[in-house]
C-alpha positions in Angstrom: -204.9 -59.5 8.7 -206.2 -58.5 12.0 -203.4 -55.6 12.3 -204.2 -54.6 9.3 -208.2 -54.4 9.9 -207.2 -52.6 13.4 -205.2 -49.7 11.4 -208.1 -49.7 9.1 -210.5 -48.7 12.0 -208.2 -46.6 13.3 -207.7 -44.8 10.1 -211.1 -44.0 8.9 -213.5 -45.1 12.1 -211.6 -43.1 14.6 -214.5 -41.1 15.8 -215.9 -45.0 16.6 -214.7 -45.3 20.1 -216.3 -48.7 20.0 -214.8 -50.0 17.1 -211.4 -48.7 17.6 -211.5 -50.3 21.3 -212.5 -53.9 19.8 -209.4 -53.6 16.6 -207.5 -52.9 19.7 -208.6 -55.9 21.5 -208.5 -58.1 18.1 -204.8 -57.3 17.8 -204.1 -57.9 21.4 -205.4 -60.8 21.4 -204.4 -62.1 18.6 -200.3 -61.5 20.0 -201.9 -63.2 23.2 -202.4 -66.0 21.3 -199.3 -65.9 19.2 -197.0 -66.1 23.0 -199.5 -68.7 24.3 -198.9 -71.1 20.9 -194.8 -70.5 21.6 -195.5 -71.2 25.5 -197.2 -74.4 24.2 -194.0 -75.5 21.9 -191.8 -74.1 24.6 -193.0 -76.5 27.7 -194.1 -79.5 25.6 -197.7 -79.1 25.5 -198.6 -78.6 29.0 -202.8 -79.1 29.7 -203.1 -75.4 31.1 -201.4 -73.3 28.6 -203.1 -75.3 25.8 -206.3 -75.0 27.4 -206.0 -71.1 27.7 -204.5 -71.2 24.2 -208.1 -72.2 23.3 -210.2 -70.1 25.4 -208.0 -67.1 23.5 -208.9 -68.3 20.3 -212.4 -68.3 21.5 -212.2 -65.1 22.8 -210.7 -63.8 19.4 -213.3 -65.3 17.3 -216.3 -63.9 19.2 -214.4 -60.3 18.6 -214.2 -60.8 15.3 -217.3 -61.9 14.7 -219.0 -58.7 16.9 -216.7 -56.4 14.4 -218.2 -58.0 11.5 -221.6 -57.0 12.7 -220.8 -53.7 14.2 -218.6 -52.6 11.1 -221.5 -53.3 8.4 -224.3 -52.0 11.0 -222.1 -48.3 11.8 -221.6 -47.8 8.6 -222.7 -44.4 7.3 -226.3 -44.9 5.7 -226.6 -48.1 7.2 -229.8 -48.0 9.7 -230.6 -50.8 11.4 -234.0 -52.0 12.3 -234.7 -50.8 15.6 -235.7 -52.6 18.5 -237.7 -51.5 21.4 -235.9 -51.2 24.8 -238.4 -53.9 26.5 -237.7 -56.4 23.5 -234.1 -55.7 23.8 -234.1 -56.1 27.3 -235.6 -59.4 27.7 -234.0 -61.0 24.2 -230.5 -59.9 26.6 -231.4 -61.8 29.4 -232.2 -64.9 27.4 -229.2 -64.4 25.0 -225.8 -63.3 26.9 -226.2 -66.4 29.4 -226.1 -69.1 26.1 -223.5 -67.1 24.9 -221.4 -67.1 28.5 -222.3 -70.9 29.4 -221.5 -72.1 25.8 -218.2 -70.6 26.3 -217.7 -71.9 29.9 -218.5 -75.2 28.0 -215.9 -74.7 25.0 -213.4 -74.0 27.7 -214.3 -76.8 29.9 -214.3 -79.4 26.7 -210.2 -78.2 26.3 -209.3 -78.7 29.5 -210.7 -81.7 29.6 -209.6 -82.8 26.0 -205.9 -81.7 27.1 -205.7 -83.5 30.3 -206.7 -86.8 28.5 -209.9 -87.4 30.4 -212.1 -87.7 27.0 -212.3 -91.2 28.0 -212.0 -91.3 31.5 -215.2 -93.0 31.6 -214.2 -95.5 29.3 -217.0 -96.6 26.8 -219.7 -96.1 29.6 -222.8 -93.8 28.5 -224.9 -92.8 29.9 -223.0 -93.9 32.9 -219.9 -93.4 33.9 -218.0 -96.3 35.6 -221.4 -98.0 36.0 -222.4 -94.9 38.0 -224.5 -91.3 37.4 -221.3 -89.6 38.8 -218.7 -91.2 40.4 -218.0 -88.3 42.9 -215.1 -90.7 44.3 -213.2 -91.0 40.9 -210.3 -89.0 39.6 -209.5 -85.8 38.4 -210.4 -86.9 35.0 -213.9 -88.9 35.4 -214.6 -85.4 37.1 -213.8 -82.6 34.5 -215.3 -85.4 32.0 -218.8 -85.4 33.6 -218.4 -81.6 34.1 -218.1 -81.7 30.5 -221.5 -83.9 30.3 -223.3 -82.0 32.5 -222.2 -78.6 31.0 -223.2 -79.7 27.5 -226.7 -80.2 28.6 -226.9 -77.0 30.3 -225.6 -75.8 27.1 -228.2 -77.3 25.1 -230.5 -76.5 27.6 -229.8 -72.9 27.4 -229.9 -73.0 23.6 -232.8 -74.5 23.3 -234.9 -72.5 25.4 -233.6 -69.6 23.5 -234.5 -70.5 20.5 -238.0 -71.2 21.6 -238.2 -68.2 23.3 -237.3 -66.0 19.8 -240.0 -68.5 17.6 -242.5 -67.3 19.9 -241.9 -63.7 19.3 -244.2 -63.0 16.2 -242.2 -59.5 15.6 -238.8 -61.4 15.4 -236.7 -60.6 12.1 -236.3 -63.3 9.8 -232.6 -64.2 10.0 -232.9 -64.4 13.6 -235.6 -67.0 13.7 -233.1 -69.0 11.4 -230.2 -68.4 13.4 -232.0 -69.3 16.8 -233.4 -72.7 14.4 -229.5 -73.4 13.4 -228.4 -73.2 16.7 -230.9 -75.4 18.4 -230.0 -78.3 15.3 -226.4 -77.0 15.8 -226.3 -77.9 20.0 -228.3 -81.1 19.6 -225.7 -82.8 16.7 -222.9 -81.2 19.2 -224.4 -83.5 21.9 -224.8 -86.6 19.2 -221.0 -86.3 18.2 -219.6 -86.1 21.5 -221.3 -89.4 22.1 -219.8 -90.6 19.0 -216.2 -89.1 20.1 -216.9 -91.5 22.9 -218.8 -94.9 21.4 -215.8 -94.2 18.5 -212.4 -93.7 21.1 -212.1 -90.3 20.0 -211.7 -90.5 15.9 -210.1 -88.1 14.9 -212.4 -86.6 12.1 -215.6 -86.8 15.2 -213.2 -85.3 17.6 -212.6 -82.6 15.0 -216.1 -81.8 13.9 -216.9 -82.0 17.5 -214.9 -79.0 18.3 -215.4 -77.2 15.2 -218.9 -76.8 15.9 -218.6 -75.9 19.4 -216.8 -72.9 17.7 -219.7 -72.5 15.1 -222.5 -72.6 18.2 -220.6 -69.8 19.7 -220.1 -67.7 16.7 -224.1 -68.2 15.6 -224.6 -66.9 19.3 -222.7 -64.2 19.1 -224.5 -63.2 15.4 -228.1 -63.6 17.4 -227.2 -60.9 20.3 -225.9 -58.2 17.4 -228.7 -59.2 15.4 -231.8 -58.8 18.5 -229.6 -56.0 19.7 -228.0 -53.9 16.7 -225.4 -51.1 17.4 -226.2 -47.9 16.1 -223.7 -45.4 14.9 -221.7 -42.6 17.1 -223.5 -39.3 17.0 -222.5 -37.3 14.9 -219.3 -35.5 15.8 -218.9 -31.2 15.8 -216.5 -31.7 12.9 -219.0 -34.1 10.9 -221.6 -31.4 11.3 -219.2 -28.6 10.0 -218.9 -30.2 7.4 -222.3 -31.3 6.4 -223.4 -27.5 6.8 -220.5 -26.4 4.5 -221.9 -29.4 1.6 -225.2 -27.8 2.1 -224.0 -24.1 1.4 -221.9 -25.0 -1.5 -225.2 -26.5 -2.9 -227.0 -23.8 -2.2 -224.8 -21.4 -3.8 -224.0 -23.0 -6.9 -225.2 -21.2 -10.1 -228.3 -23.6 -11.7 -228.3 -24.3 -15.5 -230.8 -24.5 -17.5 
């Protein structure tokens, strides 16, 4: 599917440097993946290639995701509602660091998840070894209260975004529901990664856990093309040569009636 959309952009958005450089990235990431999943099988699961076999996937989706948006808002006769360059400017600043520390935090949660140190605390919360941080601990108790401390930077991050788009009164609709969904969205992330712990990592928890770590990203992702849409390319030499030809053959044909 993804070779088949990168041809398809290739084919009739060629014009679209911006497009045809993301279908390129899709498909290369998407082998990327494919030899990090065989590296996986190959060395028997080892913690770092299945770690970076997520942060790919992550990387994939969030492409995907940016085409979707950029496809339907390039389209011809599509115009996006514009936004003002102070607007877009400060919406940016808020946006693109939830969007890089949620990542960081996906990232961090497979490592951590694939070096087995989801319960390196045991079932201590919200201490760990009857400590805040035990700095003297293992490798494990280490990346799993990075993992604790990144998810409330996360939510942190999240949150304040969120409040800062509700306070805009000339913010669109869907993104005042998409900044709502992802405040609920980073607050149940931080309730079932308790429960992953309080339930020794259950597999359905530990599942829905880091499916909506994925969601969070992707509704992230959504809110930057939204607050920041992509225009089309100008119009090419070749587009206008043509438009001026459609216009003369109107002009020139006979009326009736």
């Amino acid at each position: 599917m993804t070779f088949v959309l990168c041809a398809m952009i290739f084919r009739r958005r060629r014009a679209d440097r911006v497009l045809t450089r993301l279908g390129a990235a899709a498909a290369v990431l998407v082998v990327v993946q494919a030899l990090l999943g065989a590296l996986t099988v190959k060395l028997a699961l080892p913690a770092w290639v299945s770690s970076l076999h997520l942060a790919t996937a992550m990387g994939f989706f969030c492409t995907t995701v940016t085409l979707a948006f950029l496809t339907r808002q390039r389209m011809p006769g599509s115009s996006p509602e514009p936004v003002d360059a102070e607007n877009r400017a400060r919406l940016r600043r808020w946006i693109l660091p939830a969007i890089a520390i949620t990542y960081l935090q996906v990232c961090v949660g497979a490592v951590m998840r694939h070096t087995r140190s989801g319960l390196a605390c045991g079932f201590d919360f919200p201490l760990c070894l009857g400590k805040v941080w035990p700095v003297d601990a293992h490798l494990g108790v280490q990346l799993h209260m990075f993992h604790r401390a990144g998810g409330c930077l996360t939510a942190a991050a999240v949150i304040a975004l969120a409040v800062a788009i509700l306070q805009r009164e000339t913010a669109k609709p869907a993104l005042r529901i998409l900044a709502t969904l992802g405040a609920v969205a980073v607050l149940a992330q931080i309730a079932l990664g308790i429960a992953t712990i309080l339930t020794s990592r259950e597999l359905v928890t530990m599942t829905l856990h880091s499916s909506l770590g994925a969601a969070l990203l992707a509704c992230l992702v959504a809110v930057y093309w939204i607050a920041c849409p992509s225009a089309p390319p100008p119009r090419t030499h070749r587009y206008h040569q043509l438009a001026e030809r459609l216009d003369c053959s109107v002009v020139a044909a006979p009326s009736k009636g």
